[in-house]
C-alpha positions as CSV (number, residue, x, y, z in Angstrom):
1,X,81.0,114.1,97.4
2,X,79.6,117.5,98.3
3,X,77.7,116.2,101.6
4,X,78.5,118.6,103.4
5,X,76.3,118.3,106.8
6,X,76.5,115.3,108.9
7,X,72.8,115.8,110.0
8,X,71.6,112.8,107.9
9,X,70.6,109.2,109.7
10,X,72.6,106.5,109.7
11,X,70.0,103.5,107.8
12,X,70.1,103.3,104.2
13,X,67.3,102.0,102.5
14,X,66.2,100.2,98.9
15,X,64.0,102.1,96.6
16,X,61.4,99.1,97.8
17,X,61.8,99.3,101.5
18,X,61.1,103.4,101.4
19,X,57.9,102.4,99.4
20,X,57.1,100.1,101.9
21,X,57.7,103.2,104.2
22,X,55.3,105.5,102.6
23,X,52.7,102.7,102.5
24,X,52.9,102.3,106.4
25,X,52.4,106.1,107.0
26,X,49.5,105.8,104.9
27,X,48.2,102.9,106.5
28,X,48.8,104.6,110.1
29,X,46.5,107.5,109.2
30,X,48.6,109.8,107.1
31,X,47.1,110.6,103.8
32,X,49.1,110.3,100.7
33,X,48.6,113.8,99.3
34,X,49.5,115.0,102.7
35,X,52.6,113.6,102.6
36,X,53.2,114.8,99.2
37,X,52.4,117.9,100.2
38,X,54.9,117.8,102.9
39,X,57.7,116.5,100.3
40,X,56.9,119.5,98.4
41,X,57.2,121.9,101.8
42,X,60.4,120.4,102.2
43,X,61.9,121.0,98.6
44,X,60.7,124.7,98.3
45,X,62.8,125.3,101.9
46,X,65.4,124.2,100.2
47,X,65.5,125.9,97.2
48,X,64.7,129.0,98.9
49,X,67.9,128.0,101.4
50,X,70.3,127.3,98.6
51,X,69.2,129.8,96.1
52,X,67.9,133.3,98.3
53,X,67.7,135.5,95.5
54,X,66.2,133.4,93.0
55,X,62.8,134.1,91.5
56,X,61.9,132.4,88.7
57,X,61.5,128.2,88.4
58,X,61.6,126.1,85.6
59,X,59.7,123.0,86.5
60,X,60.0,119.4,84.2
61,X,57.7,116.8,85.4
62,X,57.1,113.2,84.2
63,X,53.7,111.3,85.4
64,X,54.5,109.4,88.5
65,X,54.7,111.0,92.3
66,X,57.7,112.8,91.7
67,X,55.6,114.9,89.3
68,X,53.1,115.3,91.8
69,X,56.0,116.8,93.6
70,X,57.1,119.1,91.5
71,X,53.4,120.3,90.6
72,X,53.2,121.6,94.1
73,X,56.5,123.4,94.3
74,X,55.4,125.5,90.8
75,X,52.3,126.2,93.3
76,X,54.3,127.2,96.5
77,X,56.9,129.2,94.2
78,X,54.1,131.2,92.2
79,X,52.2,131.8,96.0
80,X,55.8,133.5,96.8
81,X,55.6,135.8,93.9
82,X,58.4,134.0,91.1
83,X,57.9,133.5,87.8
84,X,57.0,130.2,87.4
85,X,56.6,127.7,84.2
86,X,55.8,123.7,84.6
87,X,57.1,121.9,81.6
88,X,55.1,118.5,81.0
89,X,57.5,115.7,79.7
90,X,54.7,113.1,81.0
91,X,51.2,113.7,79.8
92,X,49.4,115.2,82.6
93,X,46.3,113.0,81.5
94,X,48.4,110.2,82.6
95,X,48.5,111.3,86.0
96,X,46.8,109.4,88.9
97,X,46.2,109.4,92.4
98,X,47.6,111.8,94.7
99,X,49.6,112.9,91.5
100,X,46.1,114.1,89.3
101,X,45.3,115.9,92.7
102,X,48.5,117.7,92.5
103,X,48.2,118.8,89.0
104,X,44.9,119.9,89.6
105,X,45.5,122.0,92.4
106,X,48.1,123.6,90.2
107,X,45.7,123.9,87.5
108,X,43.5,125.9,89.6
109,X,46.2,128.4,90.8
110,X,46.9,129.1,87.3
111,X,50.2,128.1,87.4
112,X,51.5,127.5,83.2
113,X,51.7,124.3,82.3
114,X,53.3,123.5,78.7
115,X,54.3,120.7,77.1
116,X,57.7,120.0,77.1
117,X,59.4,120.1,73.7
118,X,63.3,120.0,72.3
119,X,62.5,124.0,72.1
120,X,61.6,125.0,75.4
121,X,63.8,126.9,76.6
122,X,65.0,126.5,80.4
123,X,65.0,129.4,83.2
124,X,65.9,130.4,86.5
125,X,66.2,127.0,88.8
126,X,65.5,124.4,87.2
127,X,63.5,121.4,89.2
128,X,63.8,117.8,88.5
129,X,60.7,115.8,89.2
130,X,60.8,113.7,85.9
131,X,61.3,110.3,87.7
132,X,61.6,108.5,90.8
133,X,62.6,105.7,92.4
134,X,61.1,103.3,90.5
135,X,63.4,103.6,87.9
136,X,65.0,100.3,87.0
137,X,65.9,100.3,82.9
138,X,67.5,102.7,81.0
139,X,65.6,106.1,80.8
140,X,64.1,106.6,77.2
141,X,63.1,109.2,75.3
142,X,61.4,112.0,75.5
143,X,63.4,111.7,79.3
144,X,66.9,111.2,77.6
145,X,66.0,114.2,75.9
146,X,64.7,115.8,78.8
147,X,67.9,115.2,80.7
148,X,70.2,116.4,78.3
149,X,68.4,119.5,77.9
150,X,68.5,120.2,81.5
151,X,72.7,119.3,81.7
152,X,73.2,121.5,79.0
153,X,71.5,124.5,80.5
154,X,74.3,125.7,83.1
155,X,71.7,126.8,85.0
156,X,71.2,125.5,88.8
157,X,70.1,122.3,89.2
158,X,67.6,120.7,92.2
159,X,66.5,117.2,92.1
160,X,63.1,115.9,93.8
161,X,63.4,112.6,96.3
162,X,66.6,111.0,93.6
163,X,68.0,112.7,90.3
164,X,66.2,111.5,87.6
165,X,68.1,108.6,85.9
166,X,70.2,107.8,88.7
167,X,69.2,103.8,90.1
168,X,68.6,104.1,93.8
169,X,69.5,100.9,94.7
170,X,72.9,100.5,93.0
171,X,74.0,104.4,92.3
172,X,74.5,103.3,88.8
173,X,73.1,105.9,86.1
174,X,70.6,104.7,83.7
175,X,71.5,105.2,80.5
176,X,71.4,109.0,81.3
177,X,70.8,110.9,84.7
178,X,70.2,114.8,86.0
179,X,73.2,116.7,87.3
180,X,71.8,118.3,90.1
181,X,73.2,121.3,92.8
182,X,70.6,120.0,95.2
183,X,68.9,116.4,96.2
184,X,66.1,117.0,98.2
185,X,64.9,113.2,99.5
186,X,62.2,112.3,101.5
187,X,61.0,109.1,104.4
188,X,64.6,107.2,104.1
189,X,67.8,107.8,102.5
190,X,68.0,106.1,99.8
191,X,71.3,103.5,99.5
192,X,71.9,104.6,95.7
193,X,72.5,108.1,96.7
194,X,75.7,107.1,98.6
195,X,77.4,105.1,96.0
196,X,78.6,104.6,92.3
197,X,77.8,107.1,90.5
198,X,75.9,109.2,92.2
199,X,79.1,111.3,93.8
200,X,78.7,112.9,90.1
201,X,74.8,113.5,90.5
202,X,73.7,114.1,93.2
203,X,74.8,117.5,94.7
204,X,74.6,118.7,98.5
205,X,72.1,116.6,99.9
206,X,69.1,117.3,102.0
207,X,66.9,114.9,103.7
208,X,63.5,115.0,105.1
209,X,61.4,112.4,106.9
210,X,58.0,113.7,106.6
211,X,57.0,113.5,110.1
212,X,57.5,110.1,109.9
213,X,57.0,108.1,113.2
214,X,60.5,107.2,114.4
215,X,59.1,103.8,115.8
216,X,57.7,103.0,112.5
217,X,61.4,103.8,110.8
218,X,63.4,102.3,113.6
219,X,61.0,98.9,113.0
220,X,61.9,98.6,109.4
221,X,64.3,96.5,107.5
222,X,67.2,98.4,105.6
223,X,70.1,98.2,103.5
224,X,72.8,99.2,104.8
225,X,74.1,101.3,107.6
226,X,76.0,104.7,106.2
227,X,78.9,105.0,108.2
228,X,79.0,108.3,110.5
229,X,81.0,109.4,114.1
230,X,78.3,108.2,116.1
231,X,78.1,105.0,115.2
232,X,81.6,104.0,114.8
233,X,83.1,101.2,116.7
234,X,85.8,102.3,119.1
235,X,89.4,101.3,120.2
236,X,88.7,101.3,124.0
237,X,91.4,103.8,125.7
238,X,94.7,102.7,127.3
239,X,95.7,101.8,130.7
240,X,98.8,104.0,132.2
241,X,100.7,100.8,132.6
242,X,100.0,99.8,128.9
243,X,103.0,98.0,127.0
244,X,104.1,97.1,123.7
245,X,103.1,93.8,123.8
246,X,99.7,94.5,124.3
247,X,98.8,96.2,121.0
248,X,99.7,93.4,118.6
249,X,102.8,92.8,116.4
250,X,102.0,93.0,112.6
251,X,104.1,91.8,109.6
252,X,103.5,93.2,106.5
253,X,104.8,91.1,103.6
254,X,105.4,92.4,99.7
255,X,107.7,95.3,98.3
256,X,108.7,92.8,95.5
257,X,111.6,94.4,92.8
258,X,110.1,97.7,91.8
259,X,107.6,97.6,94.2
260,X,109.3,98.6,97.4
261,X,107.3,101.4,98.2
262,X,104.0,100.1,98.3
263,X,105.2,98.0,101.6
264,X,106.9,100.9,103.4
265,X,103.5,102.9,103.1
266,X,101.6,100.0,104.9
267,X,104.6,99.7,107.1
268,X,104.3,103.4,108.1
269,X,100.7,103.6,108.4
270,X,100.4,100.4,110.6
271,X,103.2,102.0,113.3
272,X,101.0,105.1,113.0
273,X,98.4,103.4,113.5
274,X,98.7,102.1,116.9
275,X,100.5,98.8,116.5
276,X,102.6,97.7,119.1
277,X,105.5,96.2,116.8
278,X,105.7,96.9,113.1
279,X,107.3,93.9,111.0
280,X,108.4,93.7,107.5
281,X,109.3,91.1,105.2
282,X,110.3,92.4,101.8
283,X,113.0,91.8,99.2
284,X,116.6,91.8,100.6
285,X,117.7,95.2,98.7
286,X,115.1,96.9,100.1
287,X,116.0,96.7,103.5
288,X,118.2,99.5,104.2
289,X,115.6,101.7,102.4
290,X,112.8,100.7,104.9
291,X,115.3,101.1,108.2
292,X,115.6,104.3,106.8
293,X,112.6,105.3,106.5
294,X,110.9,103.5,109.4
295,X,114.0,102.5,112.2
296,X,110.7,101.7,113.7
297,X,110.0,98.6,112.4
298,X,111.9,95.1,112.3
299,X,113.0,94.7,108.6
300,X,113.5,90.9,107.4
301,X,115.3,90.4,104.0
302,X,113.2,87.9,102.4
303,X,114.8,85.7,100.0
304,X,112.5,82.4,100.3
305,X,109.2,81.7,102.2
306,X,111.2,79.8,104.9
307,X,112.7,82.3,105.9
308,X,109.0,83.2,107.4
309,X,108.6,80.8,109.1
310,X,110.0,81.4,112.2
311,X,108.6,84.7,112.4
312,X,105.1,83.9,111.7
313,X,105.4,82.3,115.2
314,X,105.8,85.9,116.9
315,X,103.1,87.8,115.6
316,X,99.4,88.7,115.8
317,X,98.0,90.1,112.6
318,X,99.2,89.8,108.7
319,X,98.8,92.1,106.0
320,X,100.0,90.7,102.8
321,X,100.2,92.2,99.2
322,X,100.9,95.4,98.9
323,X,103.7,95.4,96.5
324,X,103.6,91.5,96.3
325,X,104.0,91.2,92.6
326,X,102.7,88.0,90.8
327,X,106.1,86.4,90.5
328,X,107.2,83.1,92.1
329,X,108.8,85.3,94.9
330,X,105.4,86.4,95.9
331,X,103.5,83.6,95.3
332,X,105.7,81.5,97.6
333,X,105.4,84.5,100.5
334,X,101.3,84.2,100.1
335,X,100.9,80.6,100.3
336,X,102.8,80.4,103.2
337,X,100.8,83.2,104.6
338,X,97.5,81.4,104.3
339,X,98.6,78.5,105.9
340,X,99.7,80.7,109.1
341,X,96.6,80.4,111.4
342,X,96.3,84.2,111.9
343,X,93.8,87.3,111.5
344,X,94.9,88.7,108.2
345,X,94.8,91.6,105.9
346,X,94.7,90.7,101.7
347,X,95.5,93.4,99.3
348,X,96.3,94.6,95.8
349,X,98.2,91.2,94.6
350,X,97.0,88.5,96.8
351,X,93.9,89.3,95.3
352,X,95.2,89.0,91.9
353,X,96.7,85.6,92.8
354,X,93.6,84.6,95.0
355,X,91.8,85.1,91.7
356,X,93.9,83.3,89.4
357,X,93.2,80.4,92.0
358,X,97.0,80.3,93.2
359,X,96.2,80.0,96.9
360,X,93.3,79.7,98.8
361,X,92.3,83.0,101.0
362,X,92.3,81.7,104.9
363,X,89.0,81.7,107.4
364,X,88.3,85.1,109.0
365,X,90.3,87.5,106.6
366,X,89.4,91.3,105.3
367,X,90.0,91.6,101.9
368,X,90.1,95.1,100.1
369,X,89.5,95.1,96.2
370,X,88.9,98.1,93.8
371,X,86.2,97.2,91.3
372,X,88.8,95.8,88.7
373,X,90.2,93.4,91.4
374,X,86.7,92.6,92.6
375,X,85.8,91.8,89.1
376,X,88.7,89.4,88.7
377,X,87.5,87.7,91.9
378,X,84.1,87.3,91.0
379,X,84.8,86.4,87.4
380,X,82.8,89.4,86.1
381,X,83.7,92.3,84.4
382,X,84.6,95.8,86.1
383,X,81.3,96.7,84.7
384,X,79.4,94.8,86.2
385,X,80.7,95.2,89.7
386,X,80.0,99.1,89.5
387,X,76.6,98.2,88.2
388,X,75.5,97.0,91.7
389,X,78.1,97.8,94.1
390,X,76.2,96.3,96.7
391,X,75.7,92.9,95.4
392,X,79.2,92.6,94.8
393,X,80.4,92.9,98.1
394,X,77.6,90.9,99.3
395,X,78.9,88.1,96.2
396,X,82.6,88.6,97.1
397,X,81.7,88.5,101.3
398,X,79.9,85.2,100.7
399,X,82.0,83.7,98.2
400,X,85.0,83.8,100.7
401,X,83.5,84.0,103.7
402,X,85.7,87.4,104.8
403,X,84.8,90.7,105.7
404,X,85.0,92.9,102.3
405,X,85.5,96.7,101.7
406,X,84.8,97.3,98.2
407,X,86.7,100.7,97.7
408,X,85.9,103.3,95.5
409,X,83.2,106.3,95.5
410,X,80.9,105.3,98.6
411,X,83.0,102.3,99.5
412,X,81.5,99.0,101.1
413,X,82.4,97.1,103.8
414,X,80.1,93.4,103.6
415,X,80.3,90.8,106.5
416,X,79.8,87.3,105.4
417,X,76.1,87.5,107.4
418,X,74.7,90.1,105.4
419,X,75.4,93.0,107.2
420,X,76.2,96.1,105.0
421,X,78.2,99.3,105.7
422,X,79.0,102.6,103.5
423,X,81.2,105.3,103.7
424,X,80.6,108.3,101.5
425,X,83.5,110.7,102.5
426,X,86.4,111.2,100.8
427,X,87.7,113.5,97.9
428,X,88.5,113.6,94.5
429,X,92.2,114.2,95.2
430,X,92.3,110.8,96.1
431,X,92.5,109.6,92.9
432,X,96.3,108.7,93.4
433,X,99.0,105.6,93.9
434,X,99.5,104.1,97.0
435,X,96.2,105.2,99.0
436,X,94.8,101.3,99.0
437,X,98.8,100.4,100.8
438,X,97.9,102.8,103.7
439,X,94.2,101.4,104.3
440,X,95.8,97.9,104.4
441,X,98.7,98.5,107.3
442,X,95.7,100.8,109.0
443,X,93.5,97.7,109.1
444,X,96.3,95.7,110.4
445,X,96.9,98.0,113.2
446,X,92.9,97.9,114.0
447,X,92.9,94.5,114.3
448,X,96.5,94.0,115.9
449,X,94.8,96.0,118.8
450,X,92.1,94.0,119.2
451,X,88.7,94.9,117.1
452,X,87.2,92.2,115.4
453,X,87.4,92.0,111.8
454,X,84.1,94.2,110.5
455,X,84.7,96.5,113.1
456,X,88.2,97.3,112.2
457,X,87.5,97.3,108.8
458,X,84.6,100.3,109.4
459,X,86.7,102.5,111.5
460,X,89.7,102.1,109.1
461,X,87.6,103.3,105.4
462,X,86.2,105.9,107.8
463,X,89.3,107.1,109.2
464,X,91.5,106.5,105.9
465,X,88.5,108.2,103.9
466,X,88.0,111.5,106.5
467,X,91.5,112.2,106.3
468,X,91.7,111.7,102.5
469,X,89.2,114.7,102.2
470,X,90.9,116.4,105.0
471,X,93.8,116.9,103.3
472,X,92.0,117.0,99.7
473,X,91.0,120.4,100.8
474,X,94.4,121.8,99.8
475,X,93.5,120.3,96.0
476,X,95.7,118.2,93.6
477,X,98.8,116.3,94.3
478,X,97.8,114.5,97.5
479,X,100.4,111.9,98.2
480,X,99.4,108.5,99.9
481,X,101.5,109.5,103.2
482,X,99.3,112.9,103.5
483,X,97.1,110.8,104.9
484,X,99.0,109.0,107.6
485,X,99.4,111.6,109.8
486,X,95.8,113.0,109.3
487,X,93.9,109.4,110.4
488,X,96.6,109.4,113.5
489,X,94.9,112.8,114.2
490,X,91.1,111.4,113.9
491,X,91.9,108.4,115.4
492,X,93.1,110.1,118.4
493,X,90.0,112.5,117.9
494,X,87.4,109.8,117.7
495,X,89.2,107.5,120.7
496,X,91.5,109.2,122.5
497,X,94.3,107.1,123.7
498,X,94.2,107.6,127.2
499,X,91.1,108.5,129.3
């Protein structure tokens, strides 16, 4: 996702909460059309930033705020000297409030104002302020039509407060959305425009409180709490006389027949990580393979689930799945696993099992689904989990009582008490094998050294999703071990190991 400034605030809010927002700074003496007026300040420096040479402006508008919006960039832009058209998809009639006081200052500057039909052709910059917020069905005609037009005009696209067809309290399009260049939002960020979908739609991203009065924003309920370097939890630095034993001993079990690899990568990224001692139990055959590749770690060929027993007794921290398979082999490792009294780490196939109801996921966990395993544990479709990425992970937090991180564009880490965290980093080169087996032996390693569950499981998407578009920079054919030595880097960036 192209945000490419961390200069944004942290709190994420509903579409509902920013209204509530807009109606306090009304209440506290700010008029309405003033702040409109501000919005529409805020989006012409923008345009003007992005696009220095541009003169002409194409302008839709529907018949809500957002078209009051819109009608006071066509005024600002025609005050500046470019050729500027306003292109009516709402009827202006329609208009109320601040809104009709927007459209009639731009009457009275003379700025054209057409209807909109299939036939109007589209020029310079074009300017989304067709619809806000409130959006909560499918967008209908004349809008589809509207937004189509607008896709298909290649032309640059900005977006006032939200891209029009884009929900922004779930990220989910409706139906259809705008592809903007530009998002220019206003008040609060908006928690819609950080996940789901709206990677696709939304563009660089500009924000822009409005003079807001931080006391009244800082009093305010939100959403969630977008994940950035100053507000992520820490490992606290090391002593000089620091030993093994004081970092935590993980044991990563799966690496089932044909699988192998999926455990090594978790393996590797947990002794990267900062774990004290690395264990692995895996299939017998892949033994010499892992001492191989990691002499590191203690390797245990793993024939039955008693022959964990004894070991279960030496460590701190489990991460189980990665490569579990769904086989007895694994099935016997996992139930064993939850009956070991221990923080733990459930990926990729203990989810699958955990779903089918083989075994029963332990007090005080993390789990880490994608949407399809998300949707198996819920017992909803893939769909619907990507609908309203938010109330999944709340769902799935609750329903289990574990921390959650929902991966996938703007990923989610839920506690069980309704606290909500988002990470929007990351890059399209991503999109490979093996990623979701580093972020599980990273989380172990967070929480063999100590962090508590929700903690650890916010500085590992952050780390794991920083170095993913660290390294996406060089472009296709990432491999899932790129990353590991990138998040050692930024983990020793964001806490350095020793004072």
């Amino acid at each position: 996702m192209p945000h490419t400034k961390d200069e944004l605030p942290d709190v994420l809010y509903s579409a509902a909460q920013v209204r509530a927002l807009d109606a306090s700074l009304i209440a506290a003496g700010t008029a309405g059309f003033e702040l409109m007026q501000r919005a529409a300040r805020a989006t012409w420096r923008a345009l003007v930033r992005q696009w220095p040479t541009a003169n002409e402006l194409s302008v839709l508008v529907g018949h809500g705020n957002n078209a009051g919006d819109g009608y006071l960039v066509a005024v600002l832009a025609q005050r500046a000297g470019w050729s500027v058209r306003v292109l009516a998809v709402g009827d202006p009639q329609r208009l109320q409030g601040d809104a009709a006081s927007a459209h009639a200052e731009a009457v009275s500057e003379q700025v054209l104002i057409e209807p909109w039909t299939a036939q109007s052709g589209l020029r310079g910059i074009v300017l989304d302020a067709l619809l806000g917020t409130g959006l909560s069905g499918d967008v209908r005609d004349p809008y589809v039509s509207a937004i189509a037009a607008i896709n298909a005009s290649g032309l640059p696209v900005a977006a006032v407060d939200i891209p029009s067809g884009l929900c922004a309290d779930t990220g989910r399009i409706l139906g259809d959305a705008v592809h903007a260049d530009l998002t220019v939002t206003f008040i609060g960020l908006k928690v819609g425009l950080f996940t789901g979908d709206a990677a696709d739609v939304t563009g660089e991203l500009v924000f822009n409180d409005l003079q807001a009065d931080p006391q009244l924003l800082n009093g305010t309920a939100f959403t969630a709490r977008r994940l950035c370097i100053a507000n992520l939890p820490r490992l606290v630095s090391r002593a000089p006389a620091s030993h093994k034993g004081k970092f935590g001993h993980v044991l990563l079990i799966g690496g089932d027949r044909g699988y192998g690899g999926a455990i090594l990568l978790s393996a590797q990224s947990a002794l990267r990580s900062g774990a004290g001692m690395v264990s692995l139990s895996t299939r017998p055959e892949h033994v010499s393979p892992a001492l191989s590749r990691i002499p590191e770690a203690m390797v245990l060929g793993t024939s039955s689930a008693n022959q964990l027993m004894g070991l279960l007794e030496k460590v701190s921290v489990l991460v189980v799945g990665p490569g579990l398979g769904q086989a007895g082999w694994g099935r016997s490792l996992l139930s064993t696993a939850a009956n070991a009294p221990l923080p733990q780490v459930w990926d990729a196939d203990a989810l699958n099992l955990l779903a089918g109801g083989q075994v029963d996921l332990p007090k005080g966990c993390v789990i880490t689904p994608h949407p399809g395993e998300a949707a198996r544990l819920l017992g909803v479709s893939t769909a619907d989990v990507q609908s309203d990425r938010p109330a999944a992970a709340h769902a799935l937090s609750k329903k289990y009582t574990a921390v959650v991180v929902l991966k996938g564009a703007g990923s989610l880490i839920a506690h069980p008490d309704g606290r909500l965290a988002l990470c929007h980093q990351g890059h399209p080169a991503m999109a490979t094998a093996g990623l979701g087996d580093v972020l599980a032996g990273l989380l172990g390693a967070l929480l063999a050294q100590g962090m508590e569950p929700f903690d650890a499981a916010c500085l590992a998407v952050w780390l794991h999703a920083n170095a993913g578009e660290q390294q996406g920079k060089l472009g296709r054919g990432l491999a899932a071990s790129d990353l590991i030595p990138a998040i050692r880097q930024l983990l020793e960036e964001q806490a350095p190991c020793l004072k």
